[in-house]
Backbone as ProteinMPNN parsed JSONL, in Angstrom:
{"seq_chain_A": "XXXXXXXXXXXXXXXXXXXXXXXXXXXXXXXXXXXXXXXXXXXXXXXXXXXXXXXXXXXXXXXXXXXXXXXXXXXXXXXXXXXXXXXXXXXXXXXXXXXXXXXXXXXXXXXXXXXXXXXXXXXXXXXXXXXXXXXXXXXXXXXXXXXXXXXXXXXXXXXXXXXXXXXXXX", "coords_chain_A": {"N_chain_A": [[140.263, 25.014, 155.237], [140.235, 27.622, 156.362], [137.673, 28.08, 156.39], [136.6, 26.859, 158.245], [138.391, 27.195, 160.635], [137.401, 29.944, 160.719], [134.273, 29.633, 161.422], [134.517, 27.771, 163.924], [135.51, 29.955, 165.449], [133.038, 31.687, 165.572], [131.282, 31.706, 167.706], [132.627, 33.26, 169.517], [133.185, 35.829, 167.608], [130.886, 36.218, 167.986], [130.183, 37.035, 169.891], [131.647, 38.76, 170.335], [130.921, 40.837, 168.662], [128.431, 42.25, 170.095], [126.405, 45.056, 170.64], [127.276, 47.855, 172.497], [126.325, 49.52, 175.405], [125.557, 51.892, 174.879], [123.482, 52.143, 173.016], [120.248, 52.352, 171.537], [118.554, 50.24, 171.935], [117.974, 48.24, 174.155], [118.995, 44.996, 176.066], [116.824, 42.189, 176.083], [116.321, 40.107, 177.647], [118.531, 36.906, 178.609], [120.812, 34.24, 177.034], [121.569, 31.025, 178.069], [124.704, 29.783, 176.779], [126.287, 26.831, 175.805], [127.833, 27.452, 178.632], [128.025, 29.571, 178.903], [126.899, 33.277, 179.202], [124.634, 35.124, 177.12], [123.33, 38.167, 175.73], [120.219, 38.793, 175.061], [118.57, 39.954, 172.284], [115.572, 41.646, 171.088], [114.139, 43.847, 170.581], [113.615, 46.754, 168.034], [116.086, 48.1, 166.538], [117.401, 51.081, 165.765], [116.562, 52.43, 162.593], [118.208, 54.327, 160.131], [118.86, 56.738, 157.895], [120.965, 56.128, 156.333], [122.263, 52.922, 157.949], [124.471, 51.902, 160.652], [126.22, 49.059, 160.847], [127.223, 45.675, 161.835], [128.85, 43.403, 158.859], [128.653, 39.94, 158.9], [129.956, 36.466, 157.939], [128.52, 34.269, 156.605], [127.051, 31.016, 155.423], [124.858, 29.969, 153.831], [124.185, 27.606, 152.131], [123.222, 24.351, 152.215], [123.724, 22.208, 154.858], [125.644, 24.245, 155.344], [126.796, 26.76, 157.976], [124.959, 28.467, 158.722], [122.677, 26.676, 159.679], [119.753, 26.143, 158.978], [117.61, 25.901, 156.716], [116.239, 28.996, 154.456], [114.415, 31.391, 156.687], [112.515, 33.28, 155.566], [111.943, 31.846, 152.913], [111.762, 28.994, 152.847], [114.362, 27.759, 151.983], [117.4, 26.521, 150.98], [120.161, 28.533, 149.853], [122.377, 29.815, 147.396], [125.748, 29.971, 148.117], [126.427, 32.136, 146.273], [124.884, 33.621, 145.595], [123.323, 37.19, 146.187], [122.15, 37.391, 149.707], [121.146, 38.251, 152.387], [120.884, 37.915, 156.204], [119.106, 39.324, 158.389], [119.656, 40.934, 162.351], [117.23, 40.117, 164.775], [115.413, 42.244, 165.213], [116.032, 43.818, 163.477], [114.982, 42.475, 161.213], [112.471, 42.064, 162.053], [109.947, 40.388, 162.668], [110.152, 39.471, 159.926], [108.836, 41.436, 158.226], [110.419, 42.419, 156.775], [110.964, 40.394, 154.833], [112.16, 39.022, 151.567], [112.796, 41.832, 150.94], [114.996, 44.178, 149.468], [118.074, 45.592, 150.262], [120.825, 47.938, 150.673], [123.694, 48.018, 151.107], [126.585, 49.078, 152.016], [130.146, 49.179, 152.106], [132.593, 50.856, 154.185], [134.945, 53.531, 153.43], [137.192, 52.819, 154.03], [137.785, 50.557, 154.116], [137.045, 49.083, 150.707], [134.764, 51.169, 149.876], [132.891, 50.375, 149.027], [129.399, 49.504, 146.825], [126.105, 46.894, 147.679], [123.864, 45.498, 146.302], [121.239, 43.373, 148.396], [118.902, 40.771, 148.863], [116.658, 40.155, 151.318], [116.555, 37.333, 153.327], [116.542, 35.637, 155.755], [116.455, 35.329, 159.45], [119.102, 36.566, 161.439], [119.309, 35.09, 164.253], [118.378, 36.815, 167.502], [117.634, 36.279, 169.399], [116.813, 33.517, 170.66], [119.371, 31.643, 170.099], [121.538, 29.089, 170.207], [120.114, 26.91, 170.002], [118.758, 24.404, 167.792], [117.553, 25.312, 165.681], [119.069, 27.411, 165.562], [121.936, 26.599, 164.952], [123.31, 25.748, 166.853], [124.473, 27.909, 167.602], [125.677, 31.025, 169.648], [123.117, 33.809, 170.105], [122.59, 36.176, 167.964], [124.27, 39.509, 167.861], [122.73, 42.866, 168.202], [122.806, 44.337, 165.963], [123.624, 42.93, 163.023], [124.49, 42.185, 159.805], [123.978, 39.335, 158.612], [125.777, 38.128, 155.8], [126.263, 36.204, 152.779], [128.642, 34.726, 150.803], [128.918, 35.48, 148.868], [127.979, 38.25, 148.604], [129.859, 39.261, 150.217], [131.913, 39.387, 148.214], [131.126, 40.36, 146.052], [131.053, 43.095, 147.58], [134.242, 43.312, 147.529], [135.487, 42.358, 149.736], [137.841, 40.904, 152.101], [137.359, 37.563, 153.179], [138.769, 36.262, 155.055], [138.513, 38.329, 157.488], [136.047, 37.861, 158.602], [134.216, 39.939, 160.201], [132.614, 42.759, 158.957], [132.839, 46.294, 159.198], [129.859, 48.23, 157.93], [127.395, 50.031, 156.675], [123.362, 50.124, 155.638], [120.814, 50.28, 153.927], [117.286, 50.661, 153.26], [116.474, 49.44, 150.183], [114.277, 50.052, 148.949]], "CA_chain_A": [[140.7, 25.141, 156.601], [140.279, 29.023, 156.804], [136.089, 28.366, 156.744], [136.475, 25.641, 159.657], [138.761, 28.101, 161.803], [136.146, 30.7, 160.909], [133.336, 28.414, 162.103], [134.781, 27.525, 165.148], [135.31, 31.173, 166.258], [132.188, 32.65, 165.236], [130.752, 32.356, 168.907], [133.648, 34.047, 169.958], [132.813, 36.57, 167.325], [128.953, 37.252, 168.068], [129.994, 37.346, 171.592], [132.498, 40.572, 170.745], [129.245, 41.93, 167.925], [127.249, 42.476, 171.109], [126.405, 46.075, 170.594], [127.392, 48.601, 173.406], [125.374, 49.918, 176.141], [124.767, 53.236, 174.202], [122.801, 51.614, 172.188], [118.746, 52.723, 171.968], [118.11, 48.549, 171.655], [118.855, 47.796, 175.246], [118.863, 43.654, 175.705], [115.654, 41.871, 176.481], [116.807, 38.952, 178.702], [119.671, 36.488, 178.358], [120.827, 32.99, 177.205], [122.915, 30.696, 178.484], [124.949, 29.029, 175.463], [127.586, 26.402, 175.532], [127.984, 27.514, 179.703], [128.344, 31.003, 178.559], [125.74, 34.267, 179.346], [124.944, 35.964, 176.075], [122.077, 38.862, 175.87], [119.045, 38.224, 173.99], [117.617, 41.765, 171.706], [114.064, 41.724, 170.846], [113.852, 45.403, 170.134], [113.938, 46.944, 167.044], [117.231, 49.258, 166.911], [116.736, 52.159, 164.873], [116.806, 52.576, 161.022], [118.158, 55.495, 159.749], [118.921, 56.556, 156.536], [122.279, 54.589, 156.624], [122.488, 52.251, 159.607], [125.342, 51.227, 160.886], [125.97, 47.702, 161.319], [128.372, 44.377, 161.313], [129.043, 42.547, 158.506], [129.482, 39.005, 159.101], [129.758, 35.759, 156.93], [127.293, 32.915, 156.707], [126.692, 29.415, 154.401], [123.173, 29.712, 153.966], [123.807, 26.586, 151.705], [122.398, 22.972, 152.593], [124.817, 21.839, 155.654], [125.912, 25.379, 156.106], [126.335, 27.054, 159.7], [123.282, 28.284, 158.938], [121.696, 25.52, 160.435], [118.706, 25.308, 158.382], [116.223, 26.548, 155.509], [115.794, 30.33, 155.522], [112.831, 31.652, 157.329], [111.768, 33.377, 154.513], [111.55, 31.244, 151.826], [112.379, 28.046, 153.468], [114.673, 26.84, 151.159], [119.048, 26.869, 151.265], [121.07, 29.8, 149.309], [123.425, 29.266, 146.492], [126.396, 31.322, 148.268], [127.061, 32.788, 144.797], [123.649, 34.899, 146.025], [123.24, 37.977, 146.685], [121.257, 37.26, 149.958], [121.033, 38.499, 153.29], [120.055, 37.679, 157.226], [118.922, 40.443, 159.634], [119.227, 40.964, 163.313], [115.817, 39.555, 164.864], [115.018, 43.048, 165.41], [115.532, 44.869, 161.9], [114.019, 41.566, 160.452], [111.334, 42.729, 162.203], [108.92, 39.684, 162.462], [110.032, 39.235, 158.729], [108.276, 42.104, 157.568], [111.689, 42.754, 155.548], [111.232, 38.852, 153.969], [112.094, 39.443, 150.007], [112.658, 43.195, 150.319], [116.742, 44.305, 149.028], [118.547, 46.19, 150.901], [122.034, 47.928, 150.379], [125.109, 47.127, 151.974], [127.949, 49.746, 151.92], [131.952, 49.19, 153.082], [133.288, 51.899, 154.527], [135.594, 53.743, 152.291], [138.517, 52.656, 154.395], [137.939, 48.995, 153.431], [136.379, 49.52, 149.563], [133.674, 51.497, 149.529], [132.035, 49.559, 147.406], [128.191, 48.987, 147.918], [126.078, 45.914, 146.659], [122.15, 44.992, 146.585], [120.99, 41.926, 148.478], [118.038, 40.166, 149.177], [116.842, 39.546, 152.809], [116.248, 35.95, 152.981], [116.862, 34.608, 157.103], [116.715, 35.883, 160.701], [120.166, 36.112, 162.348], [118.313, 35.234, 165.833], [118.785, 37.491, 168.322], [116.94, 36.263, 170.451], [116.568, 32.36, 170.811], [120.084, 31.161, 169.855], [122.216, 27.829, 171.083], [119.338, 25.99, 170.177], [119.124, 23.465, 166.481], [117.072, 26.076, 164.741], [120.528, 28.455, 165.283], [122.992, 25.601, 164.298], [123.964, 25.774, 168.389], [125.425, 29.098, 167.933], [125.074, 31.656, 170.256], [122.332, 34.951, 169.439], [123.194, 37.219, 167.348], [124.088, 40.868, 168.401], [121.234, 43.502, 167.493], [123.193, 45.076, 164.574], [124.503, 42.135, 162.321], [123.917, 41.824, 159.035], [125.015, 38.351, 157.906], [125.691, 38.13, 154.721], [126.773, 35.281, 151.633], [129.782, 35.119, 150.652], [128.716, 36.431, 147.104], [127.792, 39.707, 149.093], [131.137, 39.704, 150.663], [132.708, 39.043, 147.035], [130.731, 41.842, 145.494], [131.696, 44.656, 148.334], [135.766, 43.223, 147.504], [135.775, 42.678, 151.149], [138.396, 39.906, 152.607], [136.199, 37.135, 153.936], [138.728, 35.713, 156.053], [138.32, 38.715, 158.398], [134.632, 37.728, 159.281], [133.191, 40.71, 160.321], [133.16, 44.466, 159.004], [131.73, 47.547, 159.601], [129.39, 48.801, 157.221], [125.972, 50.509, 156.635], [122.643, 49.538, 155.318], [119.692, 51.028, 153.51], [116.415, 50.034, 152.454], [116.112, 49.566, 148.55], [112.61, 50.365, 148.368]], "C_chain_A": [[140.351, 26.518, 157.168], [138.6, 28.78, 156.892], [135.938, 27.626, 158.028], [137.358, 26.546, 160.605], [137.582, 28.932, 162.073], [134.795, 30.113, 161.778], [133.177, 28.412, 163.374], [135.084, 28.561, 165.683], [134.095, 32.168, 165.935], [131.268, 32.413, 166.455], [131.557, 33.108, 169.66], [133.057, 35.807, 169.435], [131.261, 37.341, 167.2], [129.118, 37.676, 168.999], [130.449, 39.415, 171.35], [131.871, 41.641, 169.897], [128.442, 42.242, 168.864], [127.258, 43.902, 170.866], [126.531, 46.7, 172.46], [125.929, 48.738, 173.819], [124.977, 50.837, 175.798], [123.82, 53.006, 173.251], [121.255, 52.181, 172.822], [117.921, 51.246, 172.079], [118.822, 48.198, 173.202], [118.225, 45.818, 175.498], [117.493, 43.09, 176.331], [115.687, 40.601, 177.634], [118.216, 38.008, 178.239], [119.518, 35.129, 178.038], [121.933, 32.04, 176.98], [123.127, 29.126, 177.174], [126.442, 27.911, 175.806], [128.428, 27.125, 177.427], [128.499, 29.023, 179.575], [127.256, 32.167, 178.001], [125.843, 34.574, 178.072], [123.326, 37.051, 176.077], [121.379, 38.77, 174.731], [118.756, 39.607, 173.138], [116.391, 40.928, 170.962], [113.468, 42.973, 169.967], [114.372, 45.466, 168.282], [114.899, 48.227, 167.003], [116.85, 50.2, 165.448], [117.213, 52.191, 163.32], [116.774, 53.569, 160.654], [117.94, 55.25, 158.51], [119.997, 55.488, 156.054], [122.479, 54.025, 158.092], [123.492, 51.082, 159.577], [125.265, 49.777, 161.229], [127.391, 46.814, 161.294], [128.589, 43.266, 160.546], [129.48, 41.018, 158.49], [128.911, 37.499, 158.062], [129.234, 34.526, 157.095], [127.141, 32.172, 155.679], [125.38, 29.389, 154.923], [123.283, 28.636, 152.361], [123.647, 25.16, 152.676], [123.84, 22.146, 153.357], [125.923, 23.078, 156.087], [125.723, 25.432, 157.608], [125.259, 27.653, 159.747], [122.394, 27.825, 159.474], [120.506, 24.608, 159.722], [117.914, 26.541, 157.256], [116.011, 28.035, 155.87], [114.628, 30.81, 155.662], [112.183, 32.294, 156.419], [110.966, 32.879, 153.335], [111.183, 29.64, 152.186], [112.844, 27.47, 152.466], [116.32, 27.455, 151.399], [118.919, 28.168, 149.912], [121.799, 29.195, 148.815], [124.625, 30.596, 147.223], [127.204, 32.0, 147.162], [125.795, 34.048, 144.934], [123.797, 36.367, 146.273], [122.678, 38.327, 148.155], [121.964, 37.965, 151.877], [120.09, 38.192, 154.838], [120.33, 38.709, 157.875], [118.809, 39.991, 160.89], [117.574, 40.649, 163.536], [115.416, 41.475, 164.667], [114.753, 44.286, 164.166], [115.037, 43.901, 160.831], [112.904, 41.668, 160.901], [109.923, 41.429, 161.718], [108.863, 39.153, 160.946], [109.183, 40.147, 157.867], [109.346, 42.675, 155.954], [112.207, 41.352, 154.4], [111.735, 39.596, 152.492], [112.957, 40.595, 149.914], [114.189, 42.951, 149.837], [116.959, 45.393, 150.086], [120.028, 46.654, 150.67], [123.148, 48.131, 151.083], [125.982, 48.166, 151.546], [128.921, 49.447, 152.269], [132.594, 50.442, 153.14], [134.479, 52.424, 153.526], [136.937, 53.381, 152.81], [138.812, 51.25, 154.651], [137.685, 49.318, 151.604], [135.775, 50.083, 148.465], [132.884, 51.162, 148.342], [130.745, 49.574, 147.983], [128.137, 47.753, 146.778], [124.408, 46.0, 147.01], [122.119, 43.698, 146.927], [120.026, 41.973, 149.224], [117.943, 39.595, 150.759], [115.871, 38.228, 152.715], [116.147, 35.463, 154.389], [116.688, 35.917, 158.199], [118.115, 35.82, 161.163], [119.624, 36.278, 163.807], [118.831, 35.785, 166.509], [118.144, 37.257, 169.535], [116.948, 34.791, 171.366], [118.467, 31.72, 170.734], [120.515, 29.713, 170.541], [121.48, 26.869, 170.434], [119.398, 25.419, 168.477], [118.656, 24.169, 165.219], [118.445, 27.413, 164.714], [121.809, 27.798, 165.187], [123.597, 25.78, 165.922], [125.228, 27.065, 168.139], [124.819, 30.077, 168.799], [124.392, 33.345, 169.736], [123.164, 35.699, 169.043], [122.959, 38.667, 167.919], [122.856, 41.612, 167.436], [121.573, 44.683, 166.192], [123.951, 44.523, 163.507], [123.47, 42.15, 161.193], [124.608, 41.06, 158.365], [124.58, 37.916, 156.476], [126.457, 36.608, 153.917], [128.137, 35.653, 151.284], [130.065, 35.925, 149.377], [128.742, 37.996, 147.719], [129.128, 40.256, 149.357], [132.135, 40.093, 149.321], [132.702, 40.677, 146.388], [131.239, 43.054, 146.106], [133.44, 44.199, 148.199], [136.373, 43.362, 148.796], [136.256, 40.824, 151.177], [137.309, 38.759, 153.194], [136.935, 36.124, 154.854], [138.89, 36.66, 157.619], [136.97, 38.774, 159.283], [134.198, 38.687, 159.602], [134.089, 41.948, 160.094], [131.915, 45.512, 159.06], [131.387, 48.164, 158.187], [128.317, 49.357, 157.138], [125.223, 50.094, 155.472], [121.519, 50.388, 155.207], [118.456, 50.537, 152.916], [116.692, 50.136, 150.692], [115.196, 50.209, 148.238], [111.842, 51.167, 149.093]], "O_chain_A": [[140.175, 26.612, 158.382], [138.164, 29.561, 157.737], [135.034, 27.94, 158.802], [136.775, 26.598, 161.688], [136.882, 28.887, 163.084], [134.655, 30.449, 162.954], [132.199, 28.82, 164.0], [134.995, 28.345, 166.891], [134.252, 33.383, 166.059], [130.214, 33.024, 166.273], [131.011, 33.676, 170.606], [132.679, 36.707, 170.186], [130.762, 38.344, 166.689], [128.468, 38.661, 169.35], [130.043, 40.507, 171.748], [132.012, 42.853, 170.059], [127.388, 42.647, 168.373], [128.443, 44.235, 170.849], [126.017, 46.13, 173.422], [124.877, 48.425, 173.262], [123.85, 51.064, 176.236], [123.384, 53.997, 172.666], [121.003, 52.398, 174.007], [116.71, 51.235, 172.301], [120.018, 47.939, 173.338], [117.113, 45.484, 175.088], [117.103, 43.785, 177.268], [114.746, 40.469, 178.416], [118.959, 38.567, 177.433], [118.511, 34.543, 178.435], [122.853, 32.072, 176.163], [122.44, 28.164, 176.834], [127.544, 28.414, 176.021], [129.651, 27.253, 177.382], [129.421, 29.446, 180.273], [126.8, 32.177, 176.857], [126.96, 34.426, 177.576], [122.283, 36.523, 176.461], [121.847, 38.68, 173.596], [118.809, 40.52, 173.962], [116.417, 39.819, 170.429], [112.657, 43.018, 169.043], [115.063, 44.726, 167.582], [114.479, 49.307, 167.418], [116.192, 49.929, 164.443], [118.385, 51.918, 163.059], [115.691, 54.153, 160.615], [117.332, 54.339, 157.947], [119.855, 54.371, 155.557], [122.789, 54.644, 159.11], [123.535, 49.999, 158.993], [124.303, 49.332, 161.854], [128.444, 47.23, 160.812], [128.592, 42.166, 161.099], [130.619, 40.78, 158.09], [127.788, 37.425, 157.563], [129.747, 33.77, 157.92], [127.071, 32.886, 154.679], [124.912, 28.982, 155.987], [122.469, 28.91, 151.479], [124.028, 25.146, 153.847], [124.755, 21.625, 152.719], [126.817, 22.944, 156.923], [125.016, 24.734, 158.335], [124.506, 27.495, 160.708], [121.354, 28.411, 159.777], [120.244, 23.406, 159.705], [117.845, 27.77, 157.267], [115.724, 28.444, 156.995], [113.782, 30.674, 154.779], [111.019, 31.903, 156.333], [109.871, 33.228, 152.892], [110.175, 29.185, 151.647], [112.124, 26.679, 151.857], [116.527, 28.57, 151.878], [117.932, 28.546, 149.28], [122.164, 28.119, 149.287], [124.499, 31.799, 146.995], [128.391, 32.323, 147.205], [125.868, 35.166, 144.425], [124.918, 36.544, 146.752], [122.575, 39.548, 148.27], [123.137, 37.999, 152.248], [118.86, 38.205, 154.801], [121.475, 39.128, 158.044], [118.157, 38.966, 161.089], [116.755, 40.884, 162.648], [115.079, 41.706, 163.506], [113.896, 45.146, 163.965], [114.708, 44.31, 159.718], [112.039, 41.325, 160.095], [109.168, 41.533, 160.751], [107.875, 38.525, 160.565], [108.794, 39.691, 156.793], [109.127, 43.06, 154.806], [113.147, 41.226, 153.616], [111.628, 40.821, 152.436], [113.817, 40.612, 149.034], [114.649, 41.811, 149.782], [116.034, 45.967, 150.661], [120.718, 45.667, 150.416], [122.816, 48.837, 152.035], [126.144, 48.069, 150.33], [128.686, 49.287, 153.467], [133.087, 50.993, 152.155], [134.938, 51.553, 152.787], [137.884, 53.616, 152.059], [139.802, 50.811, 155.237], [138.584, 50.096, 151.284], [135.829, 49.973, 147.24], [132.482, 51.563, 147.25], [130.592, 49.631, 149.203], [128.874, 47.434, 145.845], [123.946, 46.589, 147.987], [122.672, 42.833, 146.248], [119.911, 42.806, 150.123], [118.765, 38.872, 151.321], [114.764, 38.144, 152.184], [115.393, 34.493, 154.313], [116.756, 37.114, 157.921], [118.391, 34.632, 161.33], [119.521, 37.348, 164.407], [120.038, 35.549, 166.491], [118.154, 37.987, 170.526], [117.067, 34.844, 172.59], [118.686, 31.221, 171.838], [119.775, 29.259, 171.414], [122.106, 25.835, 170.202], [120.181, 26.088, 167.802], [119.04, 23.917, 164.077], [118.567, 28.197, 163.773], [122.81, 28.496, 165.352], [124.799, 26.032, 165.834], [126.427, 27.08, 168.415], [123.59, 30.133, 168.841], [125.121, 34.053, 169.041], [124.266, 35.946, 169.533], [121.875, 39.06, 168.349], [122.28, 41.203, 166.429], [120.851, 45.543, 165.689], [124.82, 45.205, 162.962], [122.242, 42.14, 161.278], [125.553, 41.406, 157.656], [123.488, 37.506, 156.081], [127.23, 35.972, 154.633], [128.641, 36.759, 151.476], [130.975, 36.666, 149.004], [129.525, 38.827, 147.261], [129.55, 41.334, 148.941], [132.994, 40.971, 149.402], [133.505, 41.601, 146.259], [131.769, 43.948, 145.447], [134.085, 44.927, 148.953], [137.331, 44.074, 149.101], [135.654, 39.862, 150.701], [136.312, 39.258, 153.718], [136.285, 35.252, 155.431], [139.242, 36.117, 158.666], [136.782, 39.444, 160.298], [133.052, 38.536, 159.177], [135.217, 42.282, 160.458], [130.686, 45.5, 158.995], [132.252, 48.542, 157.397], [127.902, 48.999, 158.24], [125.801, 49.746, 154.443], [121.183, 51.143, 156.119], [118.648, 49.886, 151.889], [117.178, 51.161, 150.215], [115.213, 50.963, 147.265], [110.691, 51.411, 148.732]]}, "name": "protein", "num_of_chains": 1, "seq": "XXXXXXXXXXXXXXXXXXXXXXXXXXXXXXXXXXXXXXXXXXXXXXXXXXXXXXXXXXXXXXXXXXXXXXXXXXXXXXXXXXXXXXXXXXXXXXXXXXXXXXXXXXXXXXXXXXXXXXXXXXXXXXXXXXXXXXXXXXXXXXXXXXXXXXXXXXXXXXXXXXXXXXXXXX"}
């Protein structure tokens, strides 16, 4: 019951991941989801050394909200994975398919980190539509993660999204 509440508010919750206007990723156009504006990102927002971001939780298995096969591999996720989907914009055309990447929790959840595999787009651009399970785009600093990921950082997973930072592996 707590993944089907989740579920059903996770356009609620991309809506309130929209990154601020201070942002250097300003939105590229808009789209209208479920009778409700949401802004599209295109851009690629900047990659530091640690870059901030929003953890949030995804079934990238077979009938997951996922929707479908991930763009990388095309094939589902065991969510026992380590695996990870990027904003369209730090997935970057998929140039980050395969690579790892590491995941921190703030020390005032955890601080735990973990290594995981980028495997999917969280679209930022296209959303609503059957290739985004009719959810609406993802903000331009999400990094949705498995629930294994969530497991590993000892982070709650019925609070759906947390703040953490993100580093290349490699």
């Amino acid at each position: 019951m707590a993944s089907l509440k989740l579920f059903l508010s996770l356009p609620l919750i991309f809506y309130l991941l929209l990154p601020s206007t201070t942002t250097a990723c300003d939105p590229s156009g808009t789209v209208v989801c479920k009778g409700r504006s949401y802004p599209q990102f295109t851009c690629l927002p900047t990659v530091a050394s640690y870059t901030s971001a929003k953890l949030t939780l995804t079934d990238f298995s077979r009938g997951g909200e996922g929707g479908d096969r991930s763009e990388c591999e095309n094939q589902f996720h065991d969510n026992n994975e380590l695996v990870v989907a990027l904003s369209t914009g730090w997935y970057d055309g998929g140039s980050r398919c395969g690579r790892v990447i590491v995941i921190s929790a703030s020390s005032a959840t955890t601080g735990r980190s973990v290594a995981a595999k980028v495997v999917d787009e969280c679209d930022s651009v296209r959303g609503c539509n059957k290739d985004h399970a009719g959810l609406p785009p993802c903000g331009n600093n999400i990094v949705d993660a498995s629930a294994g990921v969530w497991n590993a950082l000892g982070l709650n997973k019925r609070l759906g999204v947390v703040d953490v930072s993100w580093i290349m592996a490699e």
